[in-house]
Every structure is written in C-alpha cells, then in structure tokens.
C-alpha positions as CSV (number, residue, x, y, z in Angstrom):
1,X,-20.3,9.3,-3.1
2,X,-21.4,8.4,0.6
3,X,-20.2,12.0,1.3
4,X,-21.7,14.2,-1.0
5,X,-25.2,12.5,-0.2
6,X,-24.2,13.4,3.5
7,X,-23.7,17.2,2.4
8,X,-26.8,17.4,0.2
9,X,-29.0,15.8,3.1
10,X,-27.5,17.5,5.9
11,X,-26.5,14.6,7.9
12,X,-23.3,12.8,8.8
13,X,-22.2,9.6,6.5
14,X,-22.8,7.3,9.4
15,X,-26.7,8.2,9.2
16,X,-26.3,7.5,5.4
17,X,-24.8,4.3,5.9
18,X,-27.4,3.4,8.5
19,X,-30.5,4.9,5.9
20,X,-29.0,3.0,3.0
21,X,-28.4,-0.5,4.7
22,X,-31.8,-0.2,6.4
23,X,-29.7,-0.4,10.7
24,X,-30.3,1.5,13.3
25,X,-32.6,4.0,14.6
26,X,-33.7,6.9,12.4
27,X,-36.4,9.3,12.1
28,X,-38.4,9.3,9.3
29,X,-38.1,12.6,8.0
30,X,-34.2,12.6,8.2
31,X,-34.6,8.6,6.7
32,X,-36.6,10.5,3.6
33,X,-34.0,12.9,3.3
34,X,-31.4,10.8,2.7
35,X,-33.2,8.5,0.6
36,X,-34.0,11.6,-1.9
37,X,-30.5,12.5,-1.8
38,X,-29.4,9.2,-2.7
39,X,-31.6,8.8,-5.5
40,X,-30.6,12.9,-6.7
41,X,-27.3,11.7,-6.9
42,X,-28.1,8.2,-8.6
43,X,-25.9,6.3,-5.4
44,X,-26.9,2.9,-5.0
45,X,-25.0,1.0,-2.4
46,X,-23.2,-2.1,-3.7
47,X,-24.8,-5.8,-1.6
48,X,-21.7,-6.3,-0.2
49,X,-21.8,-3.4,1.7
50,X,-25.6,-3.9,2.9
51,X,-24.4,-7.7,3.4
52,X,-22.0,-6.4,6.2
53,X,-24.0,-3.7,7.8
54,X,-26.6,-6.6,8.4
55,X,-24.7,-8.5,10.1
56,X,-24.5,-8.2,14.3
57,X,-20.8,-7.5,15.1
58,X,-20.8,-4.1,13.3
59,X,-16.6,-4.5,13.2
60,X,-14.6,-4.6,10.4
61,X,-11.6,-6.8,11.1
62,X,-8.0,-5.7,9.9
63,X,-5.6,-8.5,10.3
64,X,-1.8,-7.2,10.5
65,X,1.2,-9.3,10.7
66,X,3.0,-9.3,14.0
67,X,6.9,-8.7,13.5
68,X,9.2,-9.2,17.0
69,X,11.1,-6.0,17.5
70,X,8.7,-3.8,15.3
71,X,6.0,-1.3,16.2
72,X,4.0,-1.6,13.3
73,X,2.2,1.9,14.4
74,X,5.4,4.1,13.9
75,X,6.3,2.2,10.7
76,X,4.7,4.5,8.3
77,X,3.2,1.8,5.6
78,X,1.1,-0.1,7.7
79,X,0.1,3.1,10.3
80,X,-1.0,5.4,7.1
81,X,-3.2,2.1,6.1
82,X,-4.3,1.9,9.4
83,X,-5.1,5.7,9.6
84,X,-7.3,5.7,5.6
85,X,-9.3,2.4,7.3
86,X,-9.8,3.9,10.6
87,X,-11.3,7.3,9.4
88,X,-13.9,5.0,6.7
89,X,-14.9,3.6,9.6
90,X,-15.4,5.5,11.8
91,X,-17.5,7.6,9.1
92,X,-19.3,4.7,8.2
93,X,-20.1,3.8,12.4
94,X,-18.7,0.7,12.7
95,X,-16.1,-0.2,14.7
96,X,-12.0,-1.5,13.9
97,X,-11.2,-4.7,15.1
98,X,-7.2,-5.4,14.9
99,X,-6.0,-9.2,14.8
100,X,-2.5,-9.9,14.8
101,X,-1.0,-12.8,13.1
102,X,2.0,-14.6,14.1
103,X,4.2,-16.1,11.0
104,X,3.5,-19.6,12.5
105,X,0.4,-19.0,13.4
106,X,-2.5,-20.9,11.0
107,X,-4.5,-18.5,9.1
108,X,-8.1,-19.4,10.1
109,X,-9.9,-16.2,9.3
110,X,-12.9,-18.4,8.6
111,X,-13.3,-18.8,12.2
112,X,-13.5,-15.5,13.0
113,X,-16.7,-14.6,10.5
114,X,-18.3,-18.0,12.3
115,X,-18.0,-16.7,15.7
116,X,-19.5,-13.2,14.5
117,X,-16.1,-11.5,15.7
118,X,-16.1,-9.3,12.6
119,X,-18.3,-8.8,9.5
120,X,-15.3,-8.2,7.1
121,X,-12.4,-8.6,6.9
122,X,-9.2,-6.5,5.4
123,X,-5.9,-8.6,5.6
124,X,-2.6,-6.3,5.5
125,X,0.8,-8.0,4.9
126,X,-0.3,-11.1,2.9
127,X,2.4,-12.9,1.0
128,X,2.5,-15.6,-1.7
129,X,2.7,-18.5,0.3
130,X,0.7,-21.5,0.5
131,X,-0.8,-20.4,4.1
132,X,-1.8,-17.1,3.1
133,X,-3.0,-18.2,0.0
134,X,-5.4,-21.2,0.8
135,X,-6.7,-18.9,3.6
136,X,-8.2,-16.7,1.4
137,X,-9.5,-19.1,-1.2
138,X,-11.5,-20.5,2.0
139,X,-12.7,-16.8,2.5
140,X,-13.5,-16.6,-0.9
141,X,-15.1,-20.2,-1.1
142,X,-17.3,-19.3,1.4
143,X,-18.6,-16.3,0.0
144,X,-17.7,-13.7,3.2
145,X,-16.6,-10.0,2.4
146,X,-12.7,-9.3,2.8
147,X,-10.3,-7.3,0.7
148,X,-6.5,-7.8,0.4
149,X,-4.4,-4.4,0.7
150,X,-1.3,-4.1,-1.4
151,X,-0.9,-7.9,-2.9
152,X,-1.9,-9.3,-5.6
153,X,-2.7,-12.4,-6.5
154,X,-3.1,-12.5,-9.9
155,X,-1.0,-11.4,-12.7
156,X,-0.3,-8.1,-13.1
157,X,-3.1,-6.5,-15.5
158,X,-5.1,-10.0,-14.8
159,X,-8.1,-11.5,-12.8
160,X,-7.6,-11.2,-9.5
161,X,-9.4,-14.2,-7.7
162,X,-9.8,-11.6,-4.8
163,X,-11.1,-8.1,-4.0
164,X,-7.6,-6.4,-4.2
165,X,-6.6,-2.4,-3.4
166,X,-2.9,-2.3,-4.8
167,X,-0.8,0.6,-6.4
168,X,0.9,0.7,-9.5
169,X,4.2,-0.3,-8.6
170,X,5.5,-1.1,-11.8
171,X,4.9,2.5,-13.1
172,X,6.1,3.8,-10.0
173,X,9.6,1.5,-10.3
174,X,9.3,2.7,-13.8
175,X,9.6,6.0,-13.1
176,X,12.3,6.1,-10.6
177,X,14.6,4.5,-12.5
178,X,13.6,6.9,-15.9
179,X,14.5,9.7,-13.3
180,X,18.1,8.4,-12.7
181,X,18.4,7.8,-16.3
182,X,17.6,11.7,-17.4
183,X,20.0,13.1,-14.6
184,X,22.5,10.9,-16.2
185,X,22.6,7.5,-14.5
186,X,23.7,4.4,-16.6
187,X,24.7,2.3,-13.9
188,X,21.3,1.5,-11.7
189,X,21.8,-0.9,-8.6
190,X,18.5,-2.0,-7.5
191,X,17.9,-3.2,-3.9
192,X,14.8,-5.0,-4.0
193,X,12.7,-6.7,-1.5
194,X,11.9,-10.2,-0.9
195,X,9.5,-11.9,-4.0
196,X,6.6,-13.4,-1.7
197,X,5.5,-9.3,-1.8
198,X,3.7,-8.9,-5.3
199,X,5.1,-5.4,-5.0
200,X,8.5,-6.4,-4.9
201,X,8.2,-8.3,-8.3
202,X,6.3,-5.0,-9.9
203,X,9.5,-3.1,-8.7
204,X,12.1,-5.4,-10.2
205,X,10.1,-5.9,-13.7
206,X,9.6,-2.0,-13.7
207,X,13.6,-1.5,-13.2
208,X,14.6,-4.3,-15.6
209,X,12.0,-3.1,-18.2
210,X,13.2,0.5,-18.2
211,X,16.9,-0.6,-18.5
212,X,15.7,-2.8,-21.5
213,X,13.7,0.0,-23.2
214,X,16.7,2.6,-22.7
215,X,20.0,0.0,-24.1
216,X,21.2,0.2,-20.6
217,X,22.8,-3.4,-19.9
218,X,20.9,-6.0,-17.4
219,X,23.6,-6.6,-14.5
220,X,22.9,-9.0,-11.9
221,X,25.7,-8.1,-9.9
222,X,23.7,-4.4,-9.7
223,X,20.5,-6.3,-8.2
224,X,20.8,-6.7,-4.0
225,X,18.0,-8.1,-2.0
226,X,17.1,-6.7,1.4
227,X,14.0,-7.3,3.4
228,X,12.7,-4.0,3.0
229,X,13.9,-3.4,6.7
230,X,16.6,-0.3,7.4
231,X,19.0,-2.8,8.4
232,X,19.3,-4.7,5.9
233,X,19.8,-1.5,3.5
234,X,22.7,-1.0,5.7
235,X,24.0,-3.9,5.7
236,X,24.3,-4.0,1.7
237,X,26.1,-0.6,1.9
238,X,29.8,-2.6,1.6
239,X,28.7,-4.1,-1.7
240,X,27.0,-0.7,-3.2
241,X,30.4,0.8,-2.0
242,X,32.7,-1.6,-3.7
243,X,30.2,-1.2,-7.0
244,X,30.5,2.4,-6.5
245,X,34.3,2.9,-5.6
246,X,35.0,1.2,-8.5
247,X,32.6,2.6,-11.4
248,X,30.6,-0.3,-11.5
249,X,28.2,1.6,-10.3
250,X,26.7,5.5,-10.3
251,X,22.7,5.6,-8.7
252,X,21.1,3.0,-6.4
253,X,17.2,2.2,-6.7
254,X,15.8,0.8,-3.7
255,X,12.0,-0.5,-3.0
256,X,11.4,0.8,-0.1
257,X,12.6,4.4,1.8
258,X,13.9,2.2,5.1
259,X,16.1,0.3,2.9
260,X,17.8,3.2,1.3
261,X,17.9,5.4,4.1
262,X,20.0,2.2,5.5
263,X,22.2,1.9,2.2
264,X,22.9,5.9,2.7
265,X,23.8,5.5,6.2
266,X,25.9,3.0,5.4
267,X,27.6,4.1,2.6
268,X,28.2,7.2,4.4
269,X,30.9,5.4,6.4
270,X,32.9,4.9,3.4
271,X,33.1,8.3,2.4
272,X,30.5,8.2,0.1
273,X,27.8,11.3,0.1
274,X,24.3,11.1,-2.2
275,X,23.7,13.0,-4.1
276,X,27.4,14.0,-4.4
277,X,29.1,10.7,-4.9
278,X,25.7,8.3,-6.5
279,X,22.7,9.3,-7.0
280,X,19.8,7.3,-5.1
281,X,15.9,7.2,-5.1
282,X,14.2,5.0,-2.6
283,X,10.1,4.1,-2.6
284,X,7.0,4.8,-0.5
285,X,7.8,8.7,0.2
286,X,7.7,8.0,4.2
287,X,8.4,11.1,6.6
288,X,11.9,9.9,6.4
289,X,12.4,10.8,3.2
290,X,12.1,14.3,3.9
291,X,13.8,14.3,7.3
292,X,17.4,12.4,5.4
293,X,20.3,14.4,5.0
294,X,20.2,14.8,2.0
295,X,16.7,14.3,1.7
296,X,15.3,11.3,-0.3
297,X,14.4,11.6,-4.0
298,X,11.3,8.8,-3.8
299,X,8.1,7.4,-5.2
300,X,5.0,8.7,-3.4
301,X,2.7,5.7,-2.3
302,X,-0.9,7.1,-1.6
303,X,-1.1,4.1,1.8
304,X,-3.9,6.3,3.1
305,X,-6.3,6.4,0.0
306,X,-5.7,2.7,-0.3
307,X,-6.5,2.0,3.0
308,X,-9.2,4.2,2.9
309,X,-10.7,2.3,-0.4
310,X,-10.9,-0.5,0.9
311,X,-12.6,0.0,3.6
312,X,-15.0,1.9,1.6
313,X,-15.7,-1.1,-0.7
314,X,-16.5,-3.5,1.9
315,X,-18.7,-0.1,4.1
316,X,-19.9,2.0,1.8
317,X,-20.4,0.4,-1.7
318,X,-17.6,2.5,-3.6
319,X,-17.2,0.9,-6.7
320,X,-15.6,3.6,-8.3
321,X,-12.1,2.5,-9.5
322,X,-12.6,-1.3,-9.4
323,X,-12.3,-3.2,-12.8
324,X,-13.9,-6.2,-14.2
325,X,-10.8,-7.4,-12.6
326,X,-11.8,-7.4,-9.7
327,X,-8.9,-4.7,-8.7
328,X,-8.4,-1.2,-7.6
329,X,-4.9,0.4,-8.6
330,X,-4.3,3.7,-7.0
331,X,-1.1,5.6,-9.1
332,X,2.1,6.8,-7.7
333,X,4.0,9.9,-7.7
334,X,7.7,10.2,-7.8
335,X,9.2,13.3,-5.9
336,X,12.7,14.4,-6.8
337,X,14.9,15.5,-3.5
338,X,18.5,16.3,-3.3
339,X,19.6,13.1,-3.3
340,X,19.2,12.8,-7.2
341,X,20.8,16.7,-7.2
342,X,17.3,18.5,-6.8
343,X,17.6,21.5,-4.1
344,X,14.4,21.9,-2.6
345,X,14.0,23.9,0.7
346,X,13.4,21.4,4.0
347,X,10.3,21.0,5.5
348,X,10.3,22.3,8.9
C-alpha cells in the first residue's frame, strides 16, 4: 500500500514513510501531498510501525544464526530472506543491522533494544528450544517490535504468542507427496529435517497425512532424518539405496533441495538415476534445483516475499495478510522437473 501512495504522490516510499511517521525533514507541499494520497487510498499506518520510526537508531536488527563452515549468504534460504528485508528497507530509509548468534551464545535481544542498537528486531533461524523461546517471551513481555521468520510457535492454525511470517508447509509437503502419488508412487521415503524447525514437523504431518488420506501404508523404516544440510542427504543415500534395490521403496520426499540434491548424488554411486530408477521431489525450489542433473521436481518457497513482509509489518504498517492469529502464511508452489519424469527445457 506504501507503494501505490508513493506512485499517486509522486514521491519515493522512504518520503512516505517519513510523512506518515511524522521523521525527518520534508516540505510542506510534498508533506500535503502525501498526506492526501494517504487518505485517497484509505492507508493508515499501523502504531507499531510509527512506534519504530520514532525511535533514534533508525535500524532494523535481523539476527541470523552463525553455522562454522557455512556462508549463510550463498545458502539460498537465509540470502533470498536477507535480499526481501533488505529492499523493505531500504524503501522504507532505514538502515539493516545484522547480529549473529552463536548456538551457545545467550539470547539477550533485550539488550540490544536498551542500548538503542536497533528499533526492531526480525530473528531468522529460531528453533523450539528453551533459549530461543524464553528470549522472545522477554521481547514480547516487554512490549518491543520483532517478528519471527519461518517458525512457529504455536500450533499450526492456532494463536501464535508472536508476530510470525511462515509458509504453508503442510500444504506444500502435501502436495509433493500427492505429485508422486499421481505419477504412480506407492512407496514414499521421506527425509525430513530435524523437529526443533516448526517447518520440519508441517512437512512430516503433510506426508504422513497424505499417505493416510490415499490407503498408502505408514512405514517408519521409509522416514530418514537429515539436518537439512547436503551432506547429510548424501550420507542417507546407502539406506534409500538398499530401500530402493530392493522394492521397498520407489520415490523419495525430502524437506529441503540440499538434502536431496545429496541423496541424488549419492544414490548415483549405486547406479541408481532419478527420474529413471525413483522418482524424487525435494523442497524450497533453490537455484539448485534447476541446475541438478536431472533437474529437481520441488516445492517453491516464496523466502523473498516473506522476508519482505516482515519487514513491512514492523516499517510500513502492512497488515494485509495477518490473522487474528497473529500470523502471516505465504502459500507454496510445487514445480514438477525431470526428476519426477517431467521434460522441461533447462534454464540457461
């Protein structure tokens, strides 16, 4: 909405933002403009977002988990977040402050709303665990602005205690696993990630509910956890191969693109070929996915827009999309590629 009052006052959306939240220098005539656009449009920024552009630091704190060995910048979940965030903000004229958390590290995000380090806060990579979880009830106890990207806290379809941007993964699992099912699948392995991620128990109810709804039996021998890296979809590629080699198995599901890249890899050293010997569809539609050989039938995860939203919530005021619930869920695509038997031609 910030946007279209841009385009019908003829400014940019940082002079909106600084019109609407009453910062920064503006003339009077381009202050009235915007003001008459605003109220064309009926756009009424939300307090939160006047609450932040109040206050002195004018930076939006994004806190990221730091992983030895991993550049969280190529890795395409957190750097298409990253990317959504950055251009909010930087349409909005604030400013992205990056805080890296070590896994032993204590959470004390309070701490960096006292010393006026940031104005709000977005925290990427939270889990359920006690540390990440009483951080944000003291967030939330004392009444500062932060949204959590892509956990939830609640139960699925339920009050979330905490401004949440998430996608429907259980739809998205749903619909992979549908997809192998109509190509002829009956015997789904599932590599799943670890179950502190929210995401990673949407995945596993959306492929045990489908395999419920179609008659299709409930193996646990068929479910594999990994930890959503590539490595450790290669290293389940011996147990998919024995489960394949000996009709146990037909199609592998796995959460994440990086984990079934690994599998394919993998399982290529035992002479097994997707989309020729299994079937396999992997989740988060990552660059990857089209660059495999064959390339990756997966679930398309819209990282940007989420990134983007929530930045917007705690900026601009853009309720749009948020329940009762205190929750935004974005939907997810899938994409059928060779490696469930559809041709299509490589992007160059």
């Amino acid at each position: 909405m910030r946007q279209q009052v841009a385009k019908l006052a003829g400014v940019s959306e940082a002079t909106v933002s600084r019109v609407l939240n009453g910062v920064g220098p503006v003339k009077e005539a381009t202050k009235q403009r915007v003001l008459a656009a605003a109220a064309e449009l009926g756009y009424v920024p939300n307090a939160l977002a006047q609450q932040f552009a109040r206050k002195k630091s004018g930076n939006l704190g994004v806190v990221l988990p730091h992983m030895a060995k991993v550049s969280l910048f190529s890795t395409y979940y957190f750097s298409e977040m990253l990317s959504g965030i950055g251009s909010e903000v930087q349409a909005s004229g604030n400013d992205l402050l990056l805080l890296f958390r070590e896994a032993d590290q204590p959470r004390n995000y309070v701490s960096l709303f006292q010393s006026q380090k940031i104005d709000a806060l977005i925290v990427l990579g939270a889990r359920e665990i006690p540390q990440d979880r009483s951080a944000l009830e003291e967030l939330a106890q004392d009444g500062y602005p932060f949204c959590v990207l892509n956990q939830r806290y609640g139960p699925r379809g339920g009050e979330s205690p905490f401004l949440t941007v998430d996608a429907d993964h259980w739809s998205g699992s749903q619909e992979a696993v549908r997809h192998l099912i109509d190509i002829g699948c009956s015997k789904i392995a599932f590599i799943n990630g670890p179950e502190q991620y929210s995401n990673s128990i949407d995945r596993r109810e959306g492929y045990l509910s489908v395999l419920a709804q179609s008659g299709l039996p409930i193996e646990q021998r068929l479910m594999l956890t990994g930890n959503y890296s590539r490595k450790s979809g290669y290293e389940l590629a011996n147990d998919l191969a024995v489960l394949i080699q000996s009709g146990r198995a037909d199609s592998v599901f796995a959460a994440n693109d990086r984990m079934a890249i690994g599998a394919m890899q993998g399982l290529r050293e035992h002479g097994l070929e997707a989309g020729r010997d299994y079937a396999i569809c992997g989740y988060d539609d990552a660059d990857a996915a089209r660059m495999a050989s064959p390339q990756l039938t997966s679930v398309a995860v819209p990282f940007q827009e989420m990134g983007r939203k929530a930045a917007s919530l705690l900026l601009g005021g853009d309720n749009a999309g948020v329940d009762a619930l205190r929750s935004a869920v974005l939907p997810v695509q899938l994409v059928a590629r060779e490696s469930t038997g559809v041709r299509q031609r490589r992007s160059k």
